[in-house]
FIDOSE-748011 format. One line per field, with one value per residue: residue number from 1; residue in one letter; x, y, z of N, C-alpha, C in turn. Coordinates in Angstrom, 2 decimals. Example, Ala and Ser with C-alpha at 12.3 -4.5 7.8 and 13.67 -1.06 7.14 Angstrom:
REM FIDOSE-748011
n: [1 | 2]
res: [A | S]
n.xx: [13.19 | 12.85]
n.yy: [-5.69 | -2.25]
n.zz: [7.80 | 7.08]
ca.xx: [12.30 | 13.67]
ca.yy: [-4.50 | -1.06]
ca.zz: [7.80 | 7.14]
c.xx: [13.20 | 12.90]
c.yy: [-3.30 | 0.03]
c.zz: [7.80 | 7.87]
//
This chain:
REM FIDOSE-748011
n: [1 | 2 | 3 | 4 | 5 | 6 | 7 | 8 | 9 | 10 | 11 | 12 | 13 | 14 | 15 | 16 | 17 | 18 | 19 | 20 | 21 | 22 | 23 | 24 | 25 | 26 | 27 | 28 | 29 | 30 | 31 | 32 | 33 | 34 | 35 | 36 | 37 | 38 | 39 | 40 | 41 | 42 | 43 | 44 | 45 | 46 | 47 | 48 | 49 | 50 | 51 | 52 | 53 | 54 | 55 | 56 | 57 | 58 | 59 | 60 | 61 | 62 | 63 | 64 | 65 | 66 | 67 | 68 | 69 | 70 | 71 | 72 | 73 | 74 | 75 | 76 | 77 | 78 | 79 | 80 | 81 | 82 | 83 | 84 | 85 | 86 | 87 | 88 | 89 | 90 | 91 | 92 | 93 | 94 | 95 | 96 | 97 | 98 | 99 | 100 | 101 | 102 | 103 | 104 | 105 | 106 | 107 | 108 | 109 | 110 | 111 | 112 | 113 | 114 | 115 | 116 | 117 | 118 | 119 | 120 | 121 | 122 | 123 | 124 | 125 | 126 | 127 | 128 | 129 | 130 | 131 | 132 | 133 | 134 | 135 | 136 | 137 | 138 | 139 | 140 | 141 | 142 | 143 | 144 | 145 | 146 | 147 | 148 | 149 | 150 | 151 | 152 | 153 | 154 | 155 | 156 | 157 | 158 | 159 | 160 | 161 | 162 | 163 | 164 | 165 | 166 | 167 | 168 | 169 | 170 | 171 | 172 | 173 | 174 | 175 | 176 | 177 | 178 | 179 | 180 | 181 | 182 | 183 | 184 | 185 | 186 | 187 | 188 | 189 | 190 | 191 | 192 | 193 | 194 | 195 | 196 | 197 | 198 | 199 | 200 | 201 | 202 | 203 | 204 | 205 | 206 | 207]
res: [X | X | X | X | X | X | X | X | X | X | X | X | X | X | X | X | X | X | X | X | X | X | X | X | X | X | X | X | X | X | X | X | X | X | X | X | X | X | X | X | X | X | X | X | X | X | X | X | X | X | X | X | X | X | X | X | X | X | X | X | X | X | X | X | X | X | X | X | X | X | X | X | X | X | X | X | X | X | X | X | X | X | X | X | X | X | X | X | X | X | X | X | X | X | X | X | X | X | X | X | X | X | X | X | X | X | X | X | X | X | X | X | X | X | X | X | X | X | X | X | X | X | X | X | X | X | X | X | X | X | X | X | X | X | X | X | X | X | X | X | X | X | X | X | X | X | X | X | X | X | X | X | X | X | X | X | X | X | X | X | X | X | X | X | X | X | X | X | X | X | X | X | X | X | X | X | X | X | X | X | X | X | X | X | X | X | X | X | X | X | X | X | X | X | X | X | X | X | X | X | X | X | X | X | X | X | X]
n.xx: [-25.52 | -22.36 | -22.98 | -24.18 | -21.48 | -19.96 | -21.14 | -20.75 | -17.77 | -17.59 | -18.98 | -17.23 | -15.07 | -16.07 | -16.23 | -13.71 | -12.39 | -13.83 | -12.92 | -10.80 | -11.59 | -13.63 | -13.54 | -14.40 | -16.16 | -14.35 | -12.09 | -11.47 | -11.26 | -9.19 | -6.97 | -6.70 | -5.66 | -3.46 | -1.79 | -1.47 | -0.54 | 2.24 | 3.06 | 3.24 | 5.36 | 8.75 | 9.40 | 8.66 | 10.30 | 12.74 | 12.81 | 14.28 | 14.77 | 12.82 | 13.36 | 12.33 | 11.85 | 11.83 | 11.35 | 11.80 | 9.48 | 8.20 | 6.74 | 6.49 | 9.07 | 9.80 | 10.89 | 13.20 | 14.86 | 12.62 | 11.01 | 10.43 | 9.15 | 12.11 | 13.80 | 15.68 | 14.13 | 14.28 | 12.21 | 10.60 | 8.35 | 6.42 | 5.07 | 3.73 | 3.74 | 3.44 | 5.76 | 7.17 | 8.35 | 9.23 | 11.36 | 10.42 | 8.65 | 7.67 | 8.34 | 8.05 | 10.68 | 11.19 | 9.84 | 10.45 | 8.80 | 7.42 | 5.41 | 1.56 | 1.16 | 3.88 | 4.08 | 1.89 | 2.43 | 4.30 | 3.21 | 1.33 | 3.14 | 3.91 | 0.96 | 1.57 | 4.16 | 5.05 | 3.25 | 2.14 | 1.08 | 3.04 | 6.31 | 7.32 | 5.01 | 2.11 | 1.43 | -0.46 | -3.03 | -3.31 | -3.15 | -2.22 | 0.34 | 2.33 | 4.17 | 3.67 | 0.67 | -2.01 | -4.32 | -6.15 | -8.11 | -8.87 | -8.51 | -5.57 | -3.91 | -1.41 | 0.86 | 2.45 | 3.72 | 3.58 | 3.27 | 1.85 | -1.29 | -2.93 | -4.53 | -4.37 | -1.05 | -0.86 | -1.47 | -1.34 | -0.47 | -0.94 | -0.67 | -2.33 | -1.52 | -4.39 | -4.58 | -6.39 | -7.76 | -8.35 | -10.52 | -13.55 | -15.72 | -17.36 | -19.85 | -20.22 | -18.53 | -17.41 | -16.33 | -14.15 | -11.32 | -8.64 | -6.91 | -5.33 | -5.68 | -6.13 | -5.30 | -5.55 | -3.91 | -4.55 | -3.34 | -0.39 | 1.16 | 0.04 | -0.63 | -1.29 | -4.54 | -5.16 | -3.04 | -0.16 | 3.38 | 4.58 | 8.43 | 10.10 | 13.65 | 15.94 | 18.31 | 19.45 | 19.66 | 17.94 | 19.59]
n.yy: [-4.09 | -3.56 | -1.52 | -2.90 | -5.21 | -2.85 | -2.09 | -4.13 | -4.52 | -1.66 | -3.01 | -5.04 | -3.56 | -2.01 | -3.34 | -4.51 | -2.98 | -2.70 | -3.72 | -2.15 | 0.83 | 1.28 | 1.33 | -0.06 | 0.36 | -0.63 | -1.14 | 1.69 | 2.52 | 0.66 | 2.18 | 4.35 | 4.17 | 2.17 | 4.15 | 6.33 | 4.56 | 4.41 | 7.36 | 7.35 | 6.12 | 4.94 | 5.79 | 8.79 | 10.00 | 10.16 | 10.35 | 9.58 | 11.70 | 11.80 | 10.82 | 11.10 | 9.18 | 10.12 | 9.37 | 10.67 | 10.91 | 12.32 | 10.40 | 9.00 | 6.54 | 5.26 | 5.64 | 6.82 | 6.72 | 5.90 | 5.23 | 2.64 | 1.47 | 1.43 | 1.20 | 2.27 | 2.30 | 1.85 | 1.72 | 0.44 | 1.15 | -0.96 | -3.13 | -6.23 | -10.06 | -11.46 | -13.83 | -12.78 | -10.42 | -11.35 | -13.26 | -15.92 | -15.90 | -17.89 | -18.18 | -17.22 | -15.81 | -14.50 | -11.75 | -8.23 | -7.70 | -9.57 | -9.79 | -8.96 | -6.91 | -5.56 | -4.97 | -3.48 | -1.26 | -0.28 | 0.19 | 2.14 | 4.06 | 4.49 | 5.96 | 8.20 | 9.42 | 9.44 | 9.38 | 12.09 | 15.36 | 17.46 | 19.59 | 18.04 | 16.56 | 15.71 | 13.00 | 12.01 | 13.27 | 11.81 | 8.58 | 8.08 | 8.80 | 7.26 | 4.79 | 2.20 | 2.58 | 2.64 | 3.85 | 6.56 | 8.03 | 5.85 | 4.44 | 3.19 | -0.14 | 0.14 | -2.82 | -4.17 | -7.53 | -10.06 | -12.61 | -15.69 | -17.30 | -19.69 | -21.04 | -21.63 | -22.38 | -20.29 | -18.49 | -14.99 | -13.13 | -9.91 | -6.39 | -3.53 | -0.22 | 1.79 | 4.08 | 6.95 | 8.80 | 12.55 | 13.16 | 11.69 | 10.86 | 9.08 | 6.99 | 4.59 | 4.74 | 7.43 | 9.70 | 7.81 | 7.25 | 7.60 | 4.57 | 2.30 | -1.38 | -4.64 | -6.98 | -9.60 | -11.81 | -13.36 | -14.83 | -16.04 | -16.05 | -14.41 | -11.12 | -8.53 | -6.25 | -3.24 | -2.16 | -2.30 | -3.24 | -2.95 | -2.73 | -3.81 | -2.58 | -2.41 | -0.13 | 1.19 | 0.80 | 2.72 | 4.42]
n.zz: [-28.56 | -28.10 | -26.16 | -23.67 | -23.93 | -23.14 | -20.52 | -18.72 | -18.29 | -17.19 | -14.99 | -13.91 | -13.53 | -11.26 | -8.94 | -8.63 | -7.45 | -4.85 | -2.54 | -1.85 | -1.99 | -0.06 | 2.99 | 6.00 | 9.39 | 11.40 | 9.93 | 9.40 | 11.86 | 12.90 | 11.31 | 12.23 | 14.22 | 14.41 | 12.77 | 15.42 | 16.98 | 16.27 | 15.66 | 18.56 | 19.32 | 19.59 | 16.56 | 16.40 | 17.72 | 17.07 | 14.24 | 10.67 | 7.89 | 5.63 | 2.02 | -0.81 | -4.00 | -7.37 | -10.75 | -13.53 | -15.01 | -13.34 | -11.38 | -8.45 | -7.25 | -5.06 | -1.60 | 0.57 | 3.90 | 5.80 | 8.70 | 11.01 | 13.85 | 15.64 | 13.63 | 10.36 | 7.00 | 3.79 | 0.61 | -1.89 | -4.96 | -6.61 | -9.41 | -10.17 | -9.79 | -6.38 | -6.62 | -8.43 | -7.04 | -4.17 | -3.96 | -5.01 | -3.21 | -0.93 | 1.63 | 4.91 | 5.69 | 3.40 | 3.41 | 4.79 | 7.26 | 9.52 | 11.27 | 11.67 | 13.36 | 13.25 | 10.09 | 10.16 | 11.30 | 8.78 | 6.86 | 8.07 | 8.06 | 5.47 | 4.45 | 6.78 | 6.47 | 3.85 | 1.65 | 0.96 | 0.19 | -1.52 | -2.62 | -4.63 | -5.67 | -5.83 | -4.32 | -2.37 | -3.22 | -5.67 | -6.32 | -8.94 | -9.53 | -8.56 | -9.03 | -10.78 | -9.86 | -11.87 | -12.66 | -12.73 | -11.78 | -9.55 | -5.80 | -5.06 | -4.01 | -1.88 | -0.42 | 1.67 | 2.53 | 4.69 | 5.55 | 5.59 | 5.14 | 6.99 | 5.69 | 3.25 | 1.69 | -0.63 | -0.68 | 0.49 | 3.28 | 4.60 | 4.78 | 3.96 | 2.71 | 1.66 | -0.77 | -1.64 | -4.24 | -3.86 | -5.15 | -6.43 | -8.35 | -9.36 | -9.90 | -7.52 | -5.68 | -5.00 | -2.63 | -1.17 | 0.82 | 2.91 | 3.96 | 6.61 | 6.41 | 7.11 | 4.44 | 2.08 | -0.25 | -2.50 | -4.44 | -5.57 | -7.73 | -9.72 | -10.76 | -8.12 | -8.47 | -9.21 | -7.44 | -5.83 | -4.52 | -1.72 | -1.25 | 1.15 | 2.79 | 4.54 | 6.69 | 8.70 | 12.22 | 15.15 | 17.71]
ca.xx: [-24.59 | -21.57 | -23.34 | -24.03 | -20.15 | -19.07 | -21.79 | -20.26 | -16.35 | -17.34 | -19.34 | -16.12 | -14.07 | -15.94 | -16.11 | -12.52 | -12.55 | -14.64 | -11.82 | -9.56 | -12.09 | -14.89 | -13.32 | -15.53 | -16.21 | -13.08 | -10.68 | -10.92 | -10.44 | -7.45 | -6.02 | -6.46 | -5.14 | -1.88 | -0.87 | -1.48 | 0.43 | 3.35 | 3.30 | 3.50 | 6.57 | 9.97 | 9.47 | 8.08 | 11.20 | 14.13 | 12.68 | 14.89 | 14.43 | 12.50 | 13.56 | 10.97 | 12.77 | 11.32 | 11.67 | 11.98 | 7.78 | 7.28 | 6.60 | 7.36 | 9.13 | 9.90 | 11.39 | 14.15 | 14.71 | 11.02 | 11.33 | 9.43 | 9.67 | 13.78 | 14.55 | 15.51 | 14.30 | 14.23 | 11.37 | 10.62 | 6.75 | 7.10 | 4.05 | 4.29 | 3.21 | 4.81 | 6.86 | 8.28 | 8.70 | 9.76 | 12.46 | 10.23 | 7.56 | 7.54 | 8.67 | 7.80 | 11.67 | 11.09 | 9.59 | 11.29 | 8.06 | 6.79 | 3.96 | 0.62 | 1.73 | 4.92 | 3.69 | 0.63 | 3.20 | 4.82 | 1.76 | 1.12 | 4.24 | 3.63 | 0.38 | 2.08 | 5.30 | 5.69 | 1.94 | 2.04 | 1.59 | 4.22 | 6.86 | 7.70 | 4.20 | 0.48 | 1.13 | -1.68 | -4.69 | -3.48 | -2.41 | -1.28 | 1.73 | 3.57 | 5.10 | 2.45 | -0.87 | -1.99 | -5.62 | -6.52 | -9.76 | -9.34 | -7.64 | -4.41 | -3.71 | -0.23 | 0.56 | 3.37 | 3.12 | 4.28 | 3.20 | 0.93 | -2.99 | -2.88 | -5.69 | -3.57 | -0.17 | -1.01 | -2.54 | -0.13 | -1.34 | -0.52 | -1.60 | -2.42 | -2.44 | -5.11 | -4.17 | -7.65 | -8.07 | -9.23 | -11.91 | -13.83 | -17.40 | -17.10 | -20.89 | -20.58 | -17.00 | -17.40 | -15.94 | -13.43 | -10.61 | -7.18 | -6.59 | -4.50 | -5.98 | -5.16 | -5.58 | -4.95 | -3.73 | -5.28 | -2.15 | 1.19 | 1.52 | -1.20 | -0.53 | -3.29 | -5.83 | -5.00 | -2.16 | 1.57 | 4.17 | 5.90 | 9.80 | 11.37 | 14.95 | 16.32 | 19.48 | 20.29 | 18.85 | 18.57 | 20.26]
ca.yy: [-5.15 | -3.09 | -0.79 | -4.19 | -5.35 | -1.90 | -1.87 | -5.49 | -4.10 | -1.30 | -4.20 | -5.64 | -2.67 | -1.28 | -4.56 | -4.96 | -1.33 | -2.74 | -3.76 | -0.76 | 1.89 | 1.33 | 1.33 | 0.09 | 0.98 | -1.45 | -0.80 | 3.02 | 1.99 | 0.45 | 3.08 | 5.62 | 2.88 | 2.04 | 6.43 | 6.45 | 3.93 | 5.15 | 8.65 | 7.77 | 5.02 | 5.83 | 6.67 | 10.21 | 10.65 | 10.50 | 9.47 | 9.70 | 12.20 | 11.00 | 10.99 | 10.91 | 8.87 | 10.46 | 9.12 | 11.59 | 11.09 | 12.86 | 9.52 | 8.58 | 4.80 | 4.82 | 6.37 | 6.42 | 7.30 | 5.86 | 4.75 | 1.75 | 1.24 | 1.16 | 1.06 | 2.91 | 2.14 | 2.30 | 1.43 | 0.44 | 0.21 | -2.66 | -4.10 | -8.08 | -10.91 | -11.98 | -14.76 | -12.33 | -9.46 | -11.68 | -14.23 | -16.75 | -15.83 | -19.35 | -18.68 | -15.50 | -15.12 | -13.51 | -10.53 | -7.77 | -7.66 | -11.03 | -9.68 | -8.53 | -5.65 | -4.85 | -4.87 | -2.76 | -0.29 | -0.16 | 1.01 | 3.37 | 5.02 | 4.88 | 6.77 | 9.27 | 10.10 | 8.99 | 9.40 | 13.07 | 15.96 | 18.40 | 20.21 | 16.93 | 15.61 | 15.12 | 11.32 | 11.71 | 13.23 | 11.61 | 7.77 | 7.47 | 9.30 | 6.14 | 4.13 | 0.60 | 2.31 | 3.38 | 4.52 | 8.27 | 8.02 | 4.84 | 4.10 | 2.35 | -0.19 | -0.37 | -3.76 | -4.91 | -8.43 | -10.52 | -14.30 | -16.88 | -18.08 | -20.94 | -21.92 | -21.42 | -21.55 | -19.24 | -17.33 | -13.93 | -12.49 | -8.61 | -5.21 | -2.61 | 1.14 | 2.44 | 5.81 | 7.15 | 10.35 | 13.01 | 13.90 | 10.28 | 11.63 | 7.95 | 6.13 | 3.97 | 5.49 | 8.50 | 9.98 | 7.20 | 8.10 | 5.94 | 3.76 | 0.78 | -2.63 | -6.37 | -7.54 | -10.86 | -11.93 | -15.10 | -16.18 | -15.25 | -16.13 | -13.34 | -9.36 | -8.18 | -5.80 | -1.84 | -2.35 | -2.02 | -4.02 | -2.44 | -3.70 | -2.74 | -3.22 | -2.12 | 0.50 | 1.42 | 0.59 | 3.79 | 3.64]
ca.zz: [-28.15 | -27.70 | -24.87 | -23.27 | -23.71 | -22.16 | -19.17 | -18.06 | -18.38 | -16.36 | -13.95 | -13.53 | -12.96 | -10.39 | -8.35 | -8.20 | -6.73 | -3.63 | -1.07 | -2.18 | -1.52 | 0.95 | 4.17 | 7.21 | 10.51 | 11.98 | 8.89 | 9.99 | 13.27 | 12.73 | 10.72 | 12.72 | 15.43 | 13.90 | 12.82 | 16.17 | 17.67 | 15.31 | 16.08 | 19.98 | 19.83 | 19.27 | 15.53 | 16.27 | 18.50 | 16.02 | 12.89 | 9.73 | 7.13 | 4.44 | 0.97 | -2.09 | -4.75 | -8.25 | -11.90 | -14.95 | -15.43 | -12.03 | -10.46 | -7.12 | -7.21 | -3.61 | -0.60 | 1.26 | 5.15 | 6.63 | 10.13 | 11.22 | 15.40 | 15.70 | 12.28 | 9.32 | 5.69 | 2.45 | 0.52 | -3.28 | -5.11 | -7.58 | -9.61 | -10.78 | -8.57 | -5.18 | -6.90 | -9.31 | -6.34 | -3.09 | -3.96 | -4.69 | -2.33 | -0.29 | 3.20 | 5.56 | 5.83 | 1.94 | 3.85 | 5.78 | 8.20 | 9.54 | 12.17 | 11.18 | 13.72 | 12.19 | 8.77 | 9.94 | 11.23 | 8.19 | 6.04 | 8.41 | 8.29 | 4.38 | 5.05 | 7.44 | 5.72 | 2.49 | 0.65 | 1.04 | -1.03 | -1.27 | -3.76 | -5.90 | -5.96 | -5.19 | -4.51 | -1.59 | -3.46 | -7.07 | -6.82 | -9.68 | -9.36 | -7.97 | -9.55 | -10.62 | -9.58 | -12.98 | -12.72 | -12.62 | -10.53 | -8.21 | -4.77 | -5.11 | -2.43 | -1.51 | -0.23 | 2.84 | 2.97 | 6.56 | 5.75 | 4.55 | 5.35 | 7.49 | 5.20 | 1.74 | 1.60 | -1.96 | 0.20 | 1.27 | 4.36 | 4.32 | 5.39 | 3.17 | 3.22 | 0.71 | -0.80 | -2.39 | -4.97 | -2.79 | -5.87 | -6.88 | -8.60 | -10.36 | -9.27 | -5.85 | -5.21 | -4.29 | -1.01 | -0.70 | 2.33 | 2.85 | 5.12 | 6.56 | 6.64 | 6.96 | 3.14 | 1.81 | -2.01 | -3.05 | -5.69 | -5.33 | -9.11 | -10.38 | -10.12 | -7.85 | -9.33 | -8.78 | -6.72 | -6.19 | -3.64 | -1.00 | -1.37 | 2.28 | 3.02 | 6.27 | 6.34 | 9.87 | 13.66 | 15.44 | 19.10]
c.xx: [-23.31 | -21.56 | -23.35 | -22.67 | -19.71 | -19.52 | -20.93 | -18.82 | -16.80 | -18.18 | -18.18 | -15.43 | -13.94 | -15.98 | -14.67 | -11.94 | -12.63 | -14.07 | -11.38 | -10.23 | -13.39 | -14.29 | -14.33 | -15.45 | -14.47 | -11.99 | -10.83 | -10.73 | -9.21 | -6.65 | -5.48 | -5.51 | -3.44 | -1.05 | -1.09 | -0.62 | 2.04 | 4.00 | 3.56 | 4.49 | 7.30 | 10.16 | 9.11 | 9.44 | 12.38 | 14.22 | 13.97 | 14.36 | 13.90 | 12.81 | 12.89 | 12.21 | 11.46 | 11.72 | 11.54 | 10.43 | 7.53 | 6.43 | 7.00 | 7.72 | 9.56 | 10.28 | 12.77 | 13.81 | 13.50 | 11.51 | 10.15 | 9.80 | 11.01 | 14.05 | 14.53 | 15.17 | 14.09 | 13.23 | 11.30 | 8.72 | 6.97 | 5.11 | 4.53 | 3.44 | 4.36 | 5.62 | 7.48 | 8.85 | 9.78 | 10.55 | 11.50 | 8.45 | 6.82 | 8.13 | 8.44 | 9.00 | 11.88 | 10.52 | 10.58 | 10.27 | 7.39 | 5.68 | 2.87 | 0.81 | 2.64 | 4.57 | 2.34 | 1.44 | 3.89 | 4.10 | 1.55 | 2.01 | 4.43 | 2.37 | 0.98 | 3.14 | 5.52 | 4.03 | 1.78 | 1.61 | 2.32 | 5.05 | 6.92 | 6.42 | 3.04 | 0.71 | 0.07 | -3.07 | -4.43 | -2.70 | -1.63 | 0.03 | 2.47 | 3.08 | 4.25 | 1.21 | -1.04 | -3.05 | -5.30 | -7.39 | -9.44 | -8.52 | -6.47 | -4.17 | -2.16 | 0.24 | 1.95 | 2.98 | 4.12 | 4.07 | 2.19 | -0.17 | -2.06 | -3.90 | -4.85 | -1.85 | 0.26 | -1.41 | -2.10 | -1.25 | -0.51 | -0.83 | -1.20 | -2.55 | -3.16 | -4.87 | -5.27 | -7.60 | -8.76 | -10.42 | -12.43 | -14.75 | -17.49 | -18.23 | -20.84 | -19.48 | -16.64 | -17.22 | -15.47 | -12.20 | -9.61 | -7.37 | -5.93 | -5.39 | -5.14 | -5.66 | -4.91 | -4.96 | -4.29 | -4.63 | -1.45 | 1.95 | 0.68 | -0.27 | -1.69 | -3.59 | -5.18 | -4.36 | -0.93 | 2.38 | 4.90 | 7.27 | 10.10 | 12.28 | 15.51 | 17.52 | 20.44 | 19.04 | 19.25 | 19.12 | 19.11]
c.yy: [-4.54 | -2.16 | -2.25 | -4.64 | -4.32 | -1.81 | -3.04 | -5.08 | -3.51 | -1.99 | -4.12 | -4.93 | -2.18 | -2.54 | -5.22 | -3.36 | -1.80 | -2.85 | -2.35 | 0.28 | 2.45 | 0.60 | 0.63 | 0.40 | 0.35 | -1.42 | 0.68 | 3.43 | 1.83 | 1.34 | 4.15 | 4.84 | 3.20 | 3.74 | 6.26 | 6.32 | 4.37 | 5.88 | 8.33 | 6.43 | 5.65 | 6.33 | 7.83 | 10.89 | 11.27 | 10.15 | 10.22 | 11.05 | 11.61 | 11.86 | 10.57 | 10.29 | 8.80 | 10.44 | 10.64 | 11.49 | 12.01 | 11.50 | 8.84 | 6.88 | 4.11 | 6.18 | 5.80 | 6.72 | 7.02 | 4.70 | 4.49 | 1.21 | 2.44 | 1.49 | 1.70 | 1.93 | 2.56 | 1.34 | 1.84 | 0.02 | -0.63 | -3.15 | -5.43 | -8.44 | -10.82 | -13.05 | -13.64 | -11.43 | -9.90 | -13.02 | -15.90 | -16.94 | -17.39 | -19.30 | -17.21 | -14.78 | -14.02 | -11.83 | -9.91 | -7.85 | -9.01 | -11.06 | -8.85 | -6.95 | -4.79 | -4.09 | -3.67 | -1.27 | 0.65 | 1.05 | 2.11 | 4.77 | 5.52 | 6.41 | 7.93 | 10.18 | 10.10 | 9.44 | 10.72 | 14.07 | 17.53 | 19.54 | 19.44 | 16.37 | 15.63 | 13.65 | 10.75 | 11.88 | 12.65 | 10.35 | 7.20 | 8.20 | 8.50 | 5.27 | 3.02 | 1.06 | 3.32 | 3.94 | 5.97 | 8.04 | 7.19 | 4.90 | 3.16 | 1.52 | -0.83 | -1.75 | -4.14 | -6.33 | -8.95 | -11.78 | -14.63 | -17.37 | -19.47 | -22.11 | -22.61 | -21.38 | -20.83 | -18.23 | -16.29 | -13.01 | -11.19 | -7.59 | -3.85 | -1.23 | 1.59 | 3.73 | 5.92 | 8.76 | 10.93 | 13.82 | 12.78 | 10.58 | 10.32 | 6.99 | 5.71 | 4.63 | 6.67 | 8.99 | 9.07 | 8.13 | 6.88 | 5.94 | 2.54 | 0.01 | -3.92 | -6.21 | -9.07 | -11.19 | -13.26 | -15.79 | -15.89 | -15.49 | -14.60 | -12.06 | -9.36 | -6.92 | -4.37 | -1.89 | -2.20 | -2.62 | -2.87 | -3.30 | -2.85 | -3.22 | -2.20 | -1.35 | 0.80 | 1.06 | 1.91 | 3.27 | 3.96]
c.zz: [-27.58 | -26.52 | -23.95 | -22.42 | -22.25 | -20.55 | -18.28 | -17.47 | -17.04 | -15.19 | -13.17 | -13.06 | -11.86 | -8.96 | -7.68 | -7.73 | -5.27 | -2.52 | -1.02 | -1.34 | -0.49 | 2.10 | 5.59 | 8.70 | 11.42 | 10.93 | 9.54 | 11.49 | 13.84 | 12.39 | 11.71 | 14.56 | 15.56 | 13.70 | 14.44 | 16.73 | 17.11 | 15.75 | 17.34 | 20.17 | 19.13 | 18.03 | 15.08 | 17.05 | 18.08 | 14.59 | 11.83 | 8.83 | 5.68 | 3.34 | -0.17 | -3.23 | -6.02 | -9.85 | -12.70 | -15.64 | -14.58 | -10.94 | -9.59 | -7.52 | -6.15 | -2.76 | 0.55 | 2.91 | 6.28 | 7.58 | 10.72 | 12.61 | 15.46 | 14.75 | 11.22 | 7.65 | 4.49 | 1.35 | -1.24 | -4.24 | -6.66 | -7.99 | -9.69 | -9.49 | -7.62 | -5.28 | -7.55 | -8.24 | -4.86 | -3.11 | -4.01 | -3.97 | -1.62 | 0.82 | 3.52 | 5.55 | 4.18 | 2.50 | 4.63 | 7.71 | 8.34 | 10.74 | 11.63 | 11.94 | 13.18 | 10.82 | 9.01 | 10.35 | 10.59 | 7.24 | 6.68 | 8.48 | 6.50 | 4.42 | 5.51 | 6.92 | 4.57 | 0.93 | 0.90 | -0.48 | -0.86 | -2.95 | -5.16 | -5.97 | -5.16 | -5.09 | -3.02 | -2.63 | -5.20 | -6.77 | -7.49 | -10.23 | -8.90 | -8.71 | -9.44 | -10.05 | -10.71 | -13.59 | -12.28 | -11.90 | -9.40 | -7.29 | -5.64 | -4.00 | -2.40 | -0.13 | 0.94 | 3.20 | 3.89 | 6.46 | 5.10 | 4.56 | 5.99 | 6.73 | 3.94 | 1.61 | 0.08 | -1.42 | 0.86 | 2.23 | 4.21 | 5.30 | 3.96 | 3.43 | 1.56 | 0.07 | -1.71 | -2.73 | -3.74 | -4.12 | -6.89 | -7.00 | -9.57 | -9.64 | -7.56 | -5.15 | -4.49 | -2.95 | -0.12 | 0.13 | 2.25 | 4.29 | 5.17 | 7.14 | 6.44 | 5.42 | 3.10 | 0.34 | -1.70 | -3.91 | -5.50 | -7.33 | -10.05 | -9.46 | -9.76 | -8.52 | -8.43 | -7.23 | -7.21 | -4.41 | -2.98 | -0.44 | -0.47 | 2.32 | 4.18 | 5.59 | 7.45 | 10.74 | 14.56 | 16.96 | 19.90]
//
């Protein structure tokens, strides 16, 4: 009975894995789309210096300095729902990004600059070094949301960048890869499932 119990758990566990870490042919599309587009508009020209902002665990809880188009920011990862995280979370003006472009920009510039691994931190090949993704094995998907389902308004339309262990020997999982995709939350009351919020706030516009 208790083998049973546990087989079901890990059912469940790995199920809510399935967005996070199995990429498909048009999510790695995109990804490699968006770094793209990134790297060849003005934020490869004069970007900011990024700054790793690192608690007293060794865990990253944001970044400073990441340059999105034009603009400099500063950037915070936050679990909870999107009522407790975005003022409410009831109008797009609650975001800093309000285009599925923008916002896909954003992620990617997470991705590019900020999910690295370096002096202060494996927070590329070990997720859970930041701050709200608190698995050892699984992808984390860091979350930028831009607006609302036209279907739902519960419904937060987003884009995600995935940051995935680079060593996942864990059944179907195995030889997961990050990437940015659209995502969509389904409550804005509920924390989603092996995740963490990206809180941007703007600091300067470069000239």
């Amino acid at each position: 009975m208790r083998t049973k119990h546990m087989n079901m758990k890990i059912s469940g566990f790995k199920s809510n894995l399935t967005r996070l870490v199995r990429p498909n042919a048009l999510q790695t599309a995109m990804s490699a789309f968006f770094v793209a587009l990134m790297l060849l508009s003005p934020f490869s020209e004069a970007s900011a210096e990024v700054s790793l902002i690192i608690d007293d665990a060794g865990q990253m809880t944001g970044a400073t300095g990441v340059t999105v188009g034009t603009t400099i920011f500063d950037v915070s990862f936050l679990d909870g729902s999107c009522l407790d995280r975005f003022s409410g979370c009831d109008d797009p003006g609650n975001f800093t990004f309000t285009t599925l472009e923008d916002a896909s920009l954003a992620a990617a510039a997470l991705e590019a600059t900020v999910f690295l691994d370096g002096k202060k931190g494996n927070f590329d090949s070990i997720p859970s070094k930041v701050q709200g993704c608190t698995s050892p094995i699984t992808a984390c998907s860091v979350i930028t949301p831009y607006g609302f389902s036209a279907d739902s308004p519960d419904e937060i339309s987003a884009v995600s960048f995935v940051n995935a262990p680079k060593k996942m020997e864990v059944g179907p999982i195995t030889g997961a890869s990050d990437f940015v995709a659209p995502d969509r939350i389904k409550d804005k009351k509920t924390t989603p499932v092996i995740s963490v919020w990206a809180v941007w706030s703007s600091t300067t516009s470069k000239p």
